[in-house]
C-alpha positions as CSV (number, residue, x, y, z in Angstrom):
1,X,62.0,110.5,67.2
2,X,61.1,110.7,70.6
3,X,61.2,106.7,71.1
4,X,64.6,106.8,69.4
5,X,66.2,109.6,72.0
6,X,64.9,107.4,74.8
7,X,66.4,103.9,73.6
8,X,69.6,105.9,73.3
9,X,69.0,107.0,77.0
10,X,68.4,103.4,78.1
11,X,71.0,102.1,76.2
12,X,73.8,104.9,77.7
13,X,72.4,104.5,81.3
14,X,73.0,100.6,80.9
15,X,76.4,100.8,79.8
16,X,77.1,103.0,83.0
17,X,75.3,100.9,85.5
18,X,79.0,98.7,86.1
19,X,80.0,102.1,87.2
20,X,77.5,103.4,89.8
21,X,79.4,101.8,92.9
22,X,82.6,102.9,92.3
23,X,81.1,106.7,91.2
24,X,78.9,106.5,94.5
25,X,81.9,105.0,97.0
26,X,83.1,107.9,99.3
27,X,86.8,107.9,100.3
28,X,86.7,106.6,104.0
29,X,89.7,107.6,106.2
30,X,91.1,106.0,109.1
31,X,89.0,106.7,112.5
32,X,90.9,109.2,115.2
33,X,91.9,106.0,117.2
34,X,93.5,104.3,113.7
35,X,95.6,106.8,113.0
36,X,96.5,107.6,116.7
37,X,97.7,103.9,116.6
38,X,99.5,104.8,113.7
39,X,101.1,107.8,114.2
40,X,102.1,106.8,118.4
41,X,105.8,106.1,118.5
42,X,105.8,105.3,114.6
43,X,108.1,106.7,111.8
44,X,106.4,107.4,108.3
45,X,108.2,107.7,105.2
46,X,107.3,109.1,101.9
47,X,108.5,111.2,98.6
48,X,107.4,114.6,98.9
49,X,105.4,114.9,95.7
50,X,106.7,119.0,96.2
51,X,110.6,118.2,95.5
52,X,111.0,114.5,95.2
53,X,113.0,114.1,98.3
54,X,112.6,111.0,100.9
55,X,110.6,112.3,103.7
56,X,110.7,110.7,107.0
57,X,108.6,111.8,110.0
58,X,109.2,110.4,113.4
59,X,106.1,110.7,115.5
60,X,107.0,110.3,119.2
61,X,104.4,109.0,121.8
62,X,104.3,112.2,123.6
63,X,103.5,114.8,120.3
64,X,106.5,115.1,119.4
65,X,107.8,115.3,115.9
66,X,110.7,115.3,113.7
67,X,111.0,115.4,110.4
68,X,113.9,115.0,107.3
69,X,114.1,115.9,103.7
70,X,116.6,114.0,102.5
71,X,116.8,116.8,99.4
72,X,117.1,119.8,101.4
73,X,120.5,121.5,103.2
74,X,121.3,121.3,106.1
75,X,120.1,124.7,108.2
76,X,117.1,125.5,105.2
77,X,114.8,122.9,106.3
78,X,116.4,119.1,106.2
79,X,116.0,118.8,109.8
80,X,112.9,120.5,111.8
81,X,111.3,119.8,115.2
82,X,107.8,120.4,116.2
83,X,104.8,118.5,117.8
84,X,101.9,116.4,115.9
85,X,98.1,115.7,117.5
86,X,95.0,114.2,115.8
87,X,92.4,116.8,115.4
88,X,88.6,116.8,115.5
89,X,88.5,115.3,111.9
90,X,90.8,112.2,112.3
91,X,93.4,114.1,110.6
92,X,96.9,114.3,112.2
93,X,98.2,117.9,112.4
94,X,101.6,118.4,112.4
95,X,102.9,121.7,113.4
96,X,106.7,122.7,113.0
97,X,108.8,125.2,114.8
98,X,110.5,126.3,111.4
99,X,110.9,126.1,107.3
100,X,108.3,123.7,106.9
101,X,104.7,124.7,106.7
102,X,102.0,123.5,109.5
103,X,99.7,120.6,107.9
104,X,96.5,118.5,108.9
105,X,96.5,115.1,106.9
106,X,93.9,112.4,106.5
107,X,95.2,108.9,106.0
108,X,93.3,106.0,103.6
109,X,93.8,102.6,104.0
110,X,93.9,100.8,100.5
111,X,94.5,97.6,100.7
112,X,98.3,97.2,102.0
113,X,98.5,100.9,100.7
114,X,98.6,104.2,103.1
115,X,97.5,107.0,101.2
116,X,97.7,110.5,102.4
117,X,95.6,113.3,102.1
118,X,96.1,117.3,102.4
119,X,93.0,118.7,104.5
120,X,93.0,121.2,102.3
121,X,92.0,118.8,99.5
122,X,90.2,115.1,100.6
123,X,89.7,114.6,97.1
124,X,93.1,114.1,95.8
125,X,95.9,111.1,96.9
126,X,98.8,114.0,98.0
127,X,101.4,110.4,98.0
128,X,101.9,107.0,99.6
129,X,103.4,106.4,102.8
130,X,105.2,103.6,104.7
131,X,105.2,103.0,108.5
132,X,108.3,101.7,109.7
């Protein structure tokens, strides 16, 4: 019986051998000078996976930042002004002066895809971005 549990052990591990470098692969994000490149002077658009509205963020080349919800009023949070920096971790922080919270995102690089990341969670794609 013994002989049997082991072929079935063999045989399981095989089938998940075409699997081991994708399980073992580690997100990588982009380096602090990447995304410094680009975030500097750059606007980045996505849909906020929160409300579904068209974000756009306009990252100046001094810190500055901007951003618009194209789903939220006017004077609750469609417009807001505050200043962005690359942290420690090659995550770009954004910190607002009102209505929207402070955030530190990572950035992926899939292929032709930007993927962004909450700090809070490097596990899981938070949504796709452009850079215009």
């Amino acid at each position: 019986m013994k002989l049997l549990s082991i072929k079935h052990f063999i045989i399981f591990a095989w089938t998940l051998l075409p699997l081991a470098p994708a399980l073992a692969q580690d997100l990588v994000f982009l380096s602090s000078p990447e995304l410094s490149a680009l975030a500097t002077g750059k606007k980045w658009t996505y849909v906020s996976p929160v409300n579904g509205g068209k974000v756009q963020l306009d990252l100046g080349a001094g810190g500055s930042a901007s951003g618009t919800n194209d789903l939220l009023e006017r004077g609750f949070g469609r417009d807001v002004e505050g200043t962005w920096t690359v942290n420690d971790q090659a995550q770009l922080c954004l910190k607002w002066r009102r209505h929207w919270p402070d955030s530190c995102l990572a950035v992926q690089k899939d292929g032709e895809k930007l993927k962004l990341f909450r700090a809070t969670d490097l596990k899981t794609v938070y949504t796709e971005m452009t850079v215009l």
